[in-house]
N, CA, C and O atoms as CSV, one atom per row, in Angstrom:
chain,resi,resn,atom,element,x,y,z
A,1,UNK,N,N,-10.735,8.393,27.681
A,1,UNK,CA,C,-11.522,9.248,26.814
A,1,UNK,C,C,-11.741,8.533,25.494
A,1,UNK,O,O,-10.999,7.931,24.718
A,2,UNK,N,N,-13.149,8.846,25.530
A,2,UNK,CA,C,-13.328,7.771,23.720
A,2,UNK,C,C,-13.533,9.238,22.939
A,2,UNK,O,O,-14.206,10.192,23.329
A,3,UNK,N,N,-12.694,9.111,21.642
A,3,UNK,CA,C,-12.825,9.856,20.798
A,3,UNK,C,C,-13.601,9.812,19.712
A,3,UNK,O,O,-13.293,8.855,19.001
A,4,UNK,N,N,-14.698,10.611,19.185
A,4,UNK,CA,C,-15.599,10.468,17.945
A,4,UNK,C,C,-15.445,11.102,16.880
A,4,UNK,O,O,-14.758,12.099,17.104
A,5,UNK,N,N,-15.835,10.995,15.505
A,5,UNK,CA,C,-16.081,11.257,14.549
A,5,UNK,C,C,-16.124,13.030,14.364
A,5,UNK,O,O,-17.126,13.596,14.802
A,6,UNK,N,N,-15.263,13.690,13.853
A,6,UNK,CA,C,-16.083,15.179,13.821
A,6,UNK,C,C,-15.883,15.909,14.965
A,6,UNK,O,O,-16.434,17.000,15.110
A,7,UNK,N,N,-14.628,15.090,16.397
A,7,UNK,CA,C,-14.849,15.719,17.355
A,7,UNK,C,C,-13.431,16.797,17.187
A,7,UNK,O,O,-12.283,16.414,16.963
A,8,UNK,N,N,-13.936,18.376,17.384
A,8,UNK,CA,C,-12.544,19.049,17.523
A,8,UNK,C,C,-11.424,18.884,18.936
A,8,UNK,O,O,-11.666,19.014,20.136
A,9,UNK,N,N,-10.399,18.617,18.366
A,9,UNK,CA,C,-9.225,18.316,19.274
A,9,UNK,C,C,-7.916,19.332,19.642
A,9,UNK,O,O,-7.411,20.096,18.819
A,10,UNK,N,N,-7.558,19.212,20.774
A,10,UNK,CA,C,-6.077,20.196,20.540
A,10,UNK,C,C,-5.514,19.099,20.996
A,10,UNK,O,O,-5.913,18.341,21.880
A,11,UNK,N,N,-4.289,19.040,20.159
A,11,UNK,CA,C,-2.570,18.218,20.289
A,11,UNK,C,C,-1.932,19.052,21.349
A,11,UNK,O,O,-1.274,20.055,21.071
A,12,UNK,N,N,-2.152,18.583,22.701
A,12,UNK,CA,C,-1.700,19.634,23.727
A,12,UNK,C,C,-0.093,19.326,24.288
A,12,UNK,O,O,0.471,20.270,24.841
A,13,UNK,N,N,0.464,18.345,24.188
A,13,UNK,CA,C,2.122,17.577,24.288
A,13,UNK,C,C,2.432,16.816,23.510
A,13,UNK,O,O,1.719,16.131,22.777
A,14,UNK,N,N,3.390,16.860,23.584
A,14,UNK,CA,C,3.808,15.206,23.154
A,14,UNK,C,C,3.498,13.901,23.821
A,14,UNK,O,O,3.170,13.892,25.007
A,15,UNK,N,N,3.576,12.917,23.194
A,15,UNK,CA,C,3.009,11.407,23.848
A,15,UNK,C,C,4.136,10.838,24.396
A,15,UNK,O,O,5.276,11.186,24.091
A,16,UNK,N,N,3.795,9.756,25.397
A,16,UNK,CA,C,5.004,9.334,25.825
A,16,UNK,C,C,4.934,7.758,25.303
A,16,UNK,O,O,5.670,6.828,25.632
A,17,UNK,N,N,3.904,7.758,24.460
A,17,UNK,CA,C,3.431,6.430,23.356
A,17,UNK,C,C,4.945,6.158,22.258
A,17,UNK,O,O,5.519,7.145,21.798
A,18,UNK,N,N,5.323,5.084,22.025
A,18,UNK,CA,C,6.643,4.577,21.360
A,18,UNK,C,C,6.243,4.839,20.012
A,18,UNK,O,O,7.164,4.797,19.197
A,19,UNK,N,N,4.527,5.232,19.350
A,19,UNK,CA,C,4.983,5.547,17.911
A,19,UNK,C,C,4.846,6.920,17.896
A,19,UNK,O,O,4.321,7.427,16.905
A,20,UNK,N,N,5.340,7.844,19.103
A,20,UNK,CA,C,5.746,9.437,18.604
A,20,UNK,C,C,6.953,9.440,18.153
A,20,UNK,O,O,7.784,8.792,18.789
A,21,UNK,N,N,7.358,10.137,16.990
A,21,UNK,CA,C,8.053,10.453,16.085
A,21,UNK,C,C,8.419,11.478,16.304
A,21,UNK,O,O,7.591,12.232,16.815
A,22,UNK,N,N,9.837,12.033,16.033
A,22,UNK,CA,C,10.043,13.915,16.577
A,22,UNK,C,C,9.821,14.560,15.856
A,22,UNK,O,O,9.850,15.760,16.128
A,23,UNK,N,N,9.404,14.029,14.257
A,23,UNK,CA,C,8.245,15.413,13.852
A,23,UNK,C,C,7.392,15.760,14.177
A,23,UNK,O,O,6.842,16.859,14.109
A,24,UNK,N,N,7.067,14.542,14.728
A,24,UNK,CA,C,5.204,15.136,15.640
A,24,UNK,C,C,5.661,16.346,16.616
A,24,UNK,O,O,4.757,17.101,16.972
A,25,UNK,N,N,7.086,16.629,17.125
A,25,UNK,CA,C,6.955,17.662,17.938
A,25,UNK,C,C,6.348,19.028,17.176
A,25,UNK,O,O,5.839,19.816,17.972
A,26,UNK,N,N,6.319,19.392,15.940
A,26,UNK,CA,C,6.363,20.366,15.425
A,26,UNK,C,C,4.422,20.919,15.397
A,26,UNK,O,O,3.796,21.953,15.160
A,27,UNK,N,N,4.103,19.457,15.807
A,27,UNK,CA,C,1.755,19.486,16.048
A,27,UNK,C,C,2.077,20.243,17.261
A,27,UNK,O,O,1.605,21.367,17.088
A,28,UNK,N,N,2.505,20.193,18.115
A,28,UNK,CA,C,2.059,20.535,19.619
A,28,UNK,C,C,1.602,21.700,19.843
A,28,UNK,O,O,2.532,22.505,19.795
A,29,UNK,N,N,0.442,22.279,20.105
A,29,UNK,CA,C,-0.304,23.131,20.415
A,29,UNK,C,C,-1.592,23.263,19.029
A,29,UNK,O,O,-2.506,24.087,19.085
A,30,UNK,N,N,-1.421,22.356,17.947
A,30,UNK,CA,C,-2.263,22.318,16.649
A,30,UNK,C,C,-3.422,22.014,17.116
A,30,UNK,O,O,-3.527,21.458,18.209
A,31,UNK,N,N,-4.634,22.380,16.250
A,31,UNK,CA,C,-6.494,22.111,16.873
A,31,UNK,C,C,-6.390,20.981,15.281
A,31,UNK,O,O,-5.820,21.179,14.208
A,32,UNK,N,N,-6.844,20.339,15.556
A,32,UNK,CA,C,-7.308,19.513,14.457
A,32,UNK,C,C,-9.393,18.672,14.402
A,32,UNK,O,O,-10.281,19.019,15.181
A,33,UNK,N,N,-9.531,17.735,13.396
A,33,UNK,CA,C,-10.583,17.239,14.010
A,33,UNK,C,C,-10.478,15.714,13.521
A,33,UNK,O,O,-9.873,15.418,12.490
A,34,UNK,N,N,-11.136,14.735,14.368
A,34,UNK,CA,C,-11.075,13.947,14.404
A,34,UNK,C,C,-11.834,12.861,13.290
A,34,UNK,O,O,-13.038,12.654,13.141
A,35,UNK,N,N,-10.829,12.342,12.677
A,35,UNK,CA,C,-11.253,11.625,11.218
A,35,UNK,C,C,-11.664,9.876,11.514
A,35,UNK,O,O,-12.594,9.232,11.030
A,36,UNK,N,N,-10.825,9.528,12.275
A,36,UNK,CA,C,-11.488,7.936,12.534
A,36,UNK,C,C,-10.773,7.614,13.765
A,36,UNK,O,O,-9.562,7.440,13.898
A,37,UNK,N,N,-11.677,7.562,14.630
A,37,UNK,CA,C,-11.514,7.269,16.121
A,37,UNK,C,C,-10.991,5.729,15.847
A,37,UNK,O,O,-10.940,5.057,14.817
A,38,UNK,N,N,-10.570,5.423,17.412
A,38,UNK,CA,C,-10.397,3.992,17.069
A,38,UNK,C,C,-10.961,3.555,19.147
A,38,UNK,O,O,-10.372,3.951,20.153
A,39,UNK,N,N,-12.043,2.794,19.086
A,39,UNK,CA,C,-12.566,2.538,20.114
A,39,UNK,C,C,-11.585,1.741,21.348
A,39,UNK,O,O,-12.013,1.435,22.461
A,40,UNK,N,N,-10.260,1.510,20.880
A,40,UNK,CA,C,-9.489,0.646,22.399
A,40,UNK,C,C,-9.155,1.897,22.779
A,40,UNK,O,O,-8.494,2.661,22.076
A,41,UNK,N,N,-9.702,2.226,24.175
A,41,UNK,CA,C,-8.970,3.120,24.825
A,41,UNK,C,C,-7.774,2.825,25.815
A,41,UNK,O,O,-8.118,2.171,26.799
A,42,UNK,N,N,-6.779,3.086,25.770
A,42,UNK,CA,C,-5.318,3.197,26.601
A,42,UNK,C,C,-4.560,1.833,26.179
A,42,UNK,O,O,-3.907,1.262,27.052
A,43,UNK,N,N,-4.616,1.314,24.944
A,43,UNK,CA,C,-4.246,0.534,23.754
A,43,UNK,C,C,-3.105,1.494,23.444
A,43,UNK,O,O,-3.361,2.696,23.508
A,44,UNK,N,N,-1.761,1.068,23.084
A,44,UNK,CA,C,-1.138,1.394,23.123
A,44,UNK,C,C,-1.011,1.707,20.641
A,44,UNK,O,O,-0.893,2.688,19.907
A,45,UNK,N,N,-1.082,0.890,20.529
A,45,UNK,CA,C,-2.134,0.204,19.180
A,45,UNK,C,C,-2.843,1.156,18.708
A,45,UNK,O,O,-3.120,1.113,17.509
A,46,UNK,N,N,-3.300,2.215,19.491
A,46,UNK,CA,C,-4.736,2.187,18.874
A,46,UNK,C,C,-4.789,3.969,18.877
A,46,UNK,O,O,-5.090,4.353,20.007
A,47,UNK,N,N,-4.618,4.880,18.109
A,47,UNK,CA,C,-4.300,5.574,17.437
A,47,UNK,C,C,-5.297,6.630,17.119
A,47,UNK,O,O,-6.375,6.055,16.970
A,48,UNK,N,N,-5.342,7.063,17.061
A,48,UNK,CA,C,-6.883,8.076,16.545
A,48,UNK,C,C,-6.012,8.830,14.950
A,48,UNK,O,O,-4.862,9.240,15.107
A,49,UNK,N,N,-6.479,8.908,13.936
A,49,UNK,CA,C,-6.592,9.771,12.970
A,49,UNK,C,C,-7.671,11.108,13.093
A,49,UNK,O,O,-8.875,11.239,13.312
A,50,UNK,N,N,-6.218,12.245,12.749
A,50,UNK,CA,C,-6.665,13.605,12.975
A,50,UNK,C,C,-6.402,14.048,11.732
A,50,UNK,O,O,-5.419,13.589,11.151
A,51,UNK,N,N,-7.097,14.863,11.200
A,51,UNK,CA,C,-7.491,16.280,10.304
A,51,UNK,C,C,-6.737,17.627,11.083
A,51,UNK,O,O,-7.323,18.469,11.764
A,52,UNK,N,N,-5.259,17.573,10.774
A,52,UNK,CA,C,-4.470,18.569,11.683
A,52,UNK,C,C,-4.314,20.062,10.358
A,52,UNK,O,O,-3.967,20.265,9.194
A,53,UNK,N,N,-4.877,20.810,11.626
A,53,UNK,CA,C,-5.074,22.850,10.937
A,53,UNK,C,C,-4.100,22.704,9.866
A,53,UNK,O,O,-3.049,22.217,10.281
A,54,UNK,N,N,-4.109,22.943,8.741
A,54,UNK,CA,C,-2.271,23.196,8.102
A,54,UNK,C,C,-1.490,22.242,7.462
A,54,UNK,O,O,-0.764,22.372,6.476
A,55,UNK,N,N,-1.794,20.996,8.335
A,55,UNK,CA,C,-0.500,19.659,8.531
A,55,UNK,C,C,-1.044,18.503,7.419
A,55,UNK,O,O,-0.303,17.664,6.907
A,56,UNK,N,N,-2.379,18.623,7.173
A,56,UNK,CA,C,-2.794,17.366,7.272
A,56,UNK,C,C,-2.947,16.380,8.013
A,56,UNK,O,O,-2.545,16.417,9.176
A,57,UNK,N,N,-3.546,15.317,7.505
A,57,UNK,CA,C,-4.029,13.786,8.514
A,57,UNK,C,C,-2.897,12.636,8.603
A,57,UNK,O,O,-2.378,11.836,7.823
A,58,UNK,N,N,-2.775,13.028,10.172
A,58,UNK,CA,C,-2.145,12.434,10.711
A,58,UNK,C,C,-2.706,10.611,11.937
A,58,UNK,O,O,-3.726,10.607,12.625
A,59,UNK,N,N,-1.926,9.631,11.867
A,59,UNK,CA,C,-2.451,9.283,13.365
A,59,UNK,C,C,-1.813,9.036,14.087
A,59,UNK,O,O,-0.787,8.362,14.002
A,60,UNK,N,N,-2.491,9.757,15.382
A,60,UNK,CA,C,-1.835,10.093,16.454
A,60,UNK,C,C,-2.028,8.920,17.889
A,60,UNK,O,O,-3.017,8.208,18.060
A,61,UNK,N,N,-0.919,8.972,18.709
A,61,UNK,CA,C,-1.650,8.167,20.298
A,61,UNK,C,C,-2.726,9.273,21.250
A,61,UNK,O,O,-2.749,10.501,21.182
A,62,UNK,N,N,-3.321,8.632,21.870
A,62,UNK,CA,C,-4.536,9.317,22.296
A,62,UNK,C,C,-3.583,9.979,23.593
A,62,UNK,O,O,-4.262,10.272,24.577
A,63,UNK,N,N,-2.685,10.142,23.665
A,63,UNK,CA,C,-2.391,10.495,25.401
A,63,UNK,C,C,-2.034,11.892,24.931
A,63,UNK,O,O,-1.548,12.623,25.793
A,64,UNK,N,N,-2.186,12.367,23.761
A,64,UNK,CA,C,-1.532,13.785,23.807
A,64,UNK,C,C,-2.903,14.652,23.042
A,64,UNK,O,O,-2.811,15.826,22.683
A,65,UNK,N,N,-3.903,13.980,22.920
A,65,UNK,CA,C,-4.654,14.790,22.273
A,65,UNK,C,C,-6.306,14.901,23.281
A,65,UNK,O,O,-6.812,13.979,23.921
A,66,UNK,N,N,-6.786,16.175,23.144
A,66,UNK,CA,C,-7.663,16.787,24.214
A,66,UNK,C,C,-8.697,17.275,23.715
A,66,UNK,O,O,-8.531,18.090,22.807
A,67,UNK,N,N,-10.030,16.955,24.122
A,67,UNK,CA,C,-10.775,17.847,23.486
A,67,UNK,C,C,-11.422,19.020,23.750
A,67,UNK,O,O,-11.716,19.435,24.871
A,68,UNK,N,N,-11.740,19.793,22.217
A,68,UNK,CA,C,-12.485,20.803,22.547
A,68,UNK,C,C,-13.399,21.505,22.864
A,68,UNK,O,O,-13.466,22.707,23.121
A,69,UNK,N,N,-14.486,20.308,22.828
A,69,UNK,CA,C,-16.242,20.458,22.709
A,69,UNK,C,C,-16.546,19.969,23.781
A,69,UNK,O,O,-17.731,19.879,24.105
């Protein structure tokens, strides 16, 4: 999945990506939107920055985040 600019997302699990952090457990189920994609898909590297409800901007691995549109 390539992620874009402006696209709304839900943080639907946790990642099984090595830069999840166990605060990130506390996003899981958060809608956020997507602030700067990053085009390697299944790059382990490669991260998407989210605009999370509440939390602020975070970046996240792409294996836990889904979209809404």
């Amino acid at each position: 999945m390539v992620f874009r600019r402006g696209q709304k997302i839900e943080l639907f699990r946790k990642s099984d990506d090595e830069s999840w952090e166990p605060y990130m457990d506390q996003f899981v189920g958060l809608h956020g939107i997507v602030t700067d994609p990053d085009t390697a898909i299944n790059d382990p590297d490669a991260l998407v920055e989210v605009s999370l409800e509440g939390k602020g901007t975070h970046r996240l691995p792409q294996d836990c985040l889904r979209p809404l549109d």
